[in-house]
N, C-alpha and C positions, 0 to 999 in steps of 0.2 A: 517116287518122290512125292510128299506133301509139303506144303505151306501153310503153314498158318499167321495170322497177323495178329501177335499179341498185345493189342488195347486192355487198359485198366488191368499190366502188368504186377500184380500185386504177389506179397509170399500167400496171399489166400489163393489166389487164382493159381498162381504155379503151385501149389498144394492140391487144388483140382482138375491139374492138366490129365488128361486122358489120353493113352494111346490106344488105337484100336487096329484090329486086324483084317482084312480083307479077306474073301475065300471061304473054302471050307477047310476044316480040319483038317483032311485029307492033303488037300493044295502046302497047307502050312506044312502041315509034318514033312513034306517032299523040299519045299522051300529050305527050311530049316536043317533038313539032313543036308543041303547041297553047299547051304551058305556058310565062313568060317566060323568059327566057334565064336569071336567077340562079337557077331551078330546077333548071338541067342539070347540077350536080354532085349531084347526090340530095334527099332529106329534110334538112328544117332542122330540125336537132337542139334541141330546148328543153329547158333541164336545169330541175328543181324543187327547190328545198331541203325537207328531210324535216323539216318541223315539226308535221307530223301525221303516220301512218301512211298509209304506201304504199298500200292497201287502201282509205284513205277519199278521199284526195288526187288517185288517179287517176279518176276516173268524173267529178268534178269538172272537173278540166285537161281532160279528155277532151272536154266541152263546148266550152272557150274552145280546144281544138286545132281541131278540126272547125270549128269559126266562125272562125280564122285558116286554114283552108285552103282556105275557101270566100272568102277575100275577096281570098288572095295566087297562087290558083291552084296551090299548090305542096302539095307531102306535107309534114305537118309531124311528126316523131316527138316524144312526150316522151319524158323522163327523170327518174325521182325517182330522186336519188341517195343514196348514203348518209349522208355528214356534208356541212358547210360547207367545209370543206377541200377533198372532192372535186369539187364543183361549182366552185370556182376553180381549182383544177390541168386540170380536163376543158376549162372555158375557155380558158386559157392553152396548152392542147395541142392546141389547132384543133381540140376533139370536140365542142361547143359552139357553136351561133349565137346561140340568143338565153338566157339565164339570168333566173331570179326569183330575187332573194337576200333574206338580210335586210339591215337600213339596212347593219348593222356589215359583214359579207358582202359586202357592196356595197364598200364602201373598200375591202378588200383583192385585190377583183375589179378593182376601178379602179386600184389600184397596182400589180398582180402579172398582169394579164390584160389592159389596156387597156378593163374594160369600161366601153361608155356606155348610161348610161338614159335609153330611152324614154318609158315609161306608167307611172305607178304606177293605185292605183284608189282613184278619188272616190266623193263620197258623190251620196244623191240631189238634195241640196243643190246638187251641182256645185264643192264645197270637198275640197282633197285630204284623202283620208282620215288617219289616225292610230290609234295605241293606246298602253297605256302596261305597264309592266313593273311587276308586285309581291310582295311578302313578305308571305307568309299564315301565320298560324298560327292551331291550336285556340282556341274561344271562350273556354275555360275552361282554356287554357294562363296560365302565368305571365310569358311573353315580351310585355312590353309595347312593347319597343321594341327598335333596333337595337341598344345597348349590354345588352341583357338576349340575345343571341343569343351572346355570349361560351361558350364551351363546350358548347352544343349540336349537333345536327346540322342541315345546312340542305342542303336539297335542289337543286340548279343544274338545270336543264338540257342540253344538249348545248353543249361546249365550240365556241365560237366564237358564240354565240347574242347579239343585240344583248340582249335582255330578259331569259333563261333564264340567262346567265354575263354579261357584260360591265357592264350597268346592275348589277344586284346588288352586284355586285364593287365596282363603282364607290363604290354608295350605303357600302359600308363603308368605303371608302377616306377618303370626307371627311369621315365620322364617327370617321374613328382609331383604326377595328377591325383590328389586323390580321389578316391570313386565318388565319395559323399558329393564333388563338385560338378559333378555331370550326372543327370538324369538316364540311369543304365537299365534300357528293357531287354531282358527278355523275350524273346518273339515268340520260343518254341522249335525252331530249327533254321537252318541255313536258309533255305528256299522262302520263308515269310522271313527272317531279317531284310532280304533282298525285295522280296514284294515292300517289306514298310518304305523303305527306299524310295522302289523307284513310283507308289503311291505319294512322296511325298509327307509321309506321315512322321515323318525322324527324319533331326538334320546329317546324320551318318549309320551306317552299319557297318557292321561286319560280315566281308564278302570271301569268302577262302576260293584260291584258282581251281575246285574241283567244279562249283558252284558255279562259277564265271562261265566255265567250259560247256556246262551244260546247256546253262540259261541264253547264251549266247547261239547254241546249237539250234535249240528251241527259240530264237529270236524275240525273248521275253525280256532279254537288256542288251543295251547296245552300250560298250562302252564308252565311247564318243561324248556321250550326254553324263558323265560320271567324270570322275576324280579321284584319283588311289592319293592319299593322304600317310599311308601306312602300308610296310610287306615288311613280314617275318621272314628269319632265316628259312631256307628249305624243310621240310618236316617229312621222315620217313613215310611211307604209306601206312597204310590199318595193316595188322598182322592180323592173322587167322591162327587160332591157339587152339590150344586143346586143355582137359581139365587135368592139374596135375595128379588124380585118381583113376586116370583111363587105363584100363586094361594095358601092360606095354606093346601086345603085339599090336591092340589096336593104334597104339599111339606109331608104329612105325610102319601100319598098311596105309595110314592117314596123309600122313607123308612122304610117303612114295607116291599114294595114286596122286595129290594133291602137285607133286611134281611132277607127275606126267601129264598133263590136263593139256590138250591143244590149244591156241591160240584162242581158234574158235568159239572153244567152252568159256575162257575168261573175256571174250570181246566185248559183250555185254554188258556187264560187272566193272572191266577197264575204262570203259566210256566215263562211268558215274566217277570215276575216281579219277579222271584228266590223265588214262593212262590208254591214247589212241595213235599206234594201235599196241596192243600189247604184246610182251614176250611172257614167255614162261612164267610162272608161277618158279619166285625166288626163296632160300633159305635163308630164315632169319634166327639171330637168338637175344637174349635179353639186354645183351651189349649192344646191339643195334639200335636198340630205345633210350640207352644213357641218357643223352642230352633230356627224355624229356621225364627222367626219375630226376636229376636234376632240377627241374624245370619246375615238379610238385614241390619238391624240398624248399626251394627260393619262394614261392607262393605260398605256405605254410597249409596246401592243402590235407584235407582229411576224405573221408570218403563221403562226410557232409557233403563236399561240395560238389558231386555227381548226382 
């Protein structure tokens, strides 16, 4: 299994991604006679959406890689990319076999990419898991509510984000805020909305319960000294899709191994996604994301907005 962390995600750069091979000839040709036939055109590329740093995300993946290449026989490569946009362009440009998006991610993967999902990840329960997206501010701020966020600053996450930009957005749309009347940053991801927080530097963010769980774990917020001002309905977890042009057999060794995976291999992986401890790796399909094709239609997005 490799990983790579793809910074300055561009269609030049996935134009010059390079796969390379290990070994001698000799090694390969024995490899290659052993491994299934949808092996033989290389490594199956798995792309990661960056909602954590690359740095923590991979050691993680790197688990559930290894335990997918032990069960599909094949080299699996990951990819942490750099926004949500790249990960559907890398899709859509045959760089990609299987992708993690978020829900939102997901739609425009399924409309701009063909992708379809597999697994998402359950709980130990055996119920598909979830979290939900929210607006934190200071204890001892004076923002009591959405309509009191008028003219201050508010912290987003990474544009294209189901919880970090989209729900937010959302939540003030049908409360009658418009954007222009609040000063809307940006941060770049979940993990710096929540550093401008609790620096101080913005009178609210956008804090989603995967976020919480983590930084909480890490003892870098305490919720105590915060203020949840705002929580969306539940939101399905990331699906793990596949490229609607994969090979079928590969499309149904994928999902099998991907359902067989132990506990163990997604433990990791479940942590970052508020899913501790976890169950199996669940079956999902396109119906399972409605609410949030739904969700783009009402916000009139396009794939501008990833």
């Amino acid at each position: 299994m490799k990983i790579s962390s793809m910074i300055k995600f561009s269609a030049v750069s996935l134009g010059l991604l390079a796969l390379t091979a290990c070994g001698s000839a000799q090694a390969d040709e024995q490899a290659n006679s052993a491994a299934p036939a949808f092996c033989a055109d290389g490594p199956i590329n798995f792309g990661i959406e960056p909602y954590e740093a690359p740095a923590k995300l991979e050691p993680a993946y790197g688990v559930l890689a290894d335990a997918l290449e032990r069960e599909l026989g094949c080299e699996v490569e990951m990819l942490v990319v750099e926004d949500y946009a790249a990960e559907v362009l890398a899709m859509r440009n045959g760089k990609l076999d299987l992708g993690q998006f978020g829900p939102v991610g997901y739609v425009f993967a399924s409309q701009q990419a063909g992708a379809e999902p597999l697994v998402s990840f359950g709980t130990a329960e055996g119920e598909l898991s979830t979290y939900t997206g929210g607006i934190w501010v200071a204890k001892d701020s004076e923002i009591k509510t959405l309509e009191d966020l008028r003219g201050k600053d508010f912290a987003l996450g990474g544009v294209g984000s189901t919880s970090g930009d989209v729900l937010p957005r959302y939540a003030l749309k049908t409360a009658g805020i418009p954007e222009s009347e609040i000063n809307l940053n940006y941060s770049g991801g979940h993990p710096e909305a929540l550093l401008a927080l609790t620096n101080g530097t913005v009178d609210a963010a956008q804090l989603n319960s995967q976020t919480q769980a983590v930084a909480e774990e890490e003892g870098s917020f305490n919720p105590e000294d915060y203020r949840q001002i705002w929580t969306s309905d539940p939101i399905p977890n990331d699906p793990i899709t596949i490229s609607a042009d994969a090979d079928p057999e590969l499309k149904k060794a994928v999902k099998d191994a991907l359902l067989n995976l132990s506990k163990e291999d997604i433990a990791q992986v479940g942590a970052f996604l508020d899913v501790t401890p976890p169950g199996p790796l669940l079956e999902v399909t396109k119906e399972t994301y409605a609410p949030l094709f739904d969700l783009a239609s009402k916000m009139g997005l396009t794939e501008d907005d990833i």
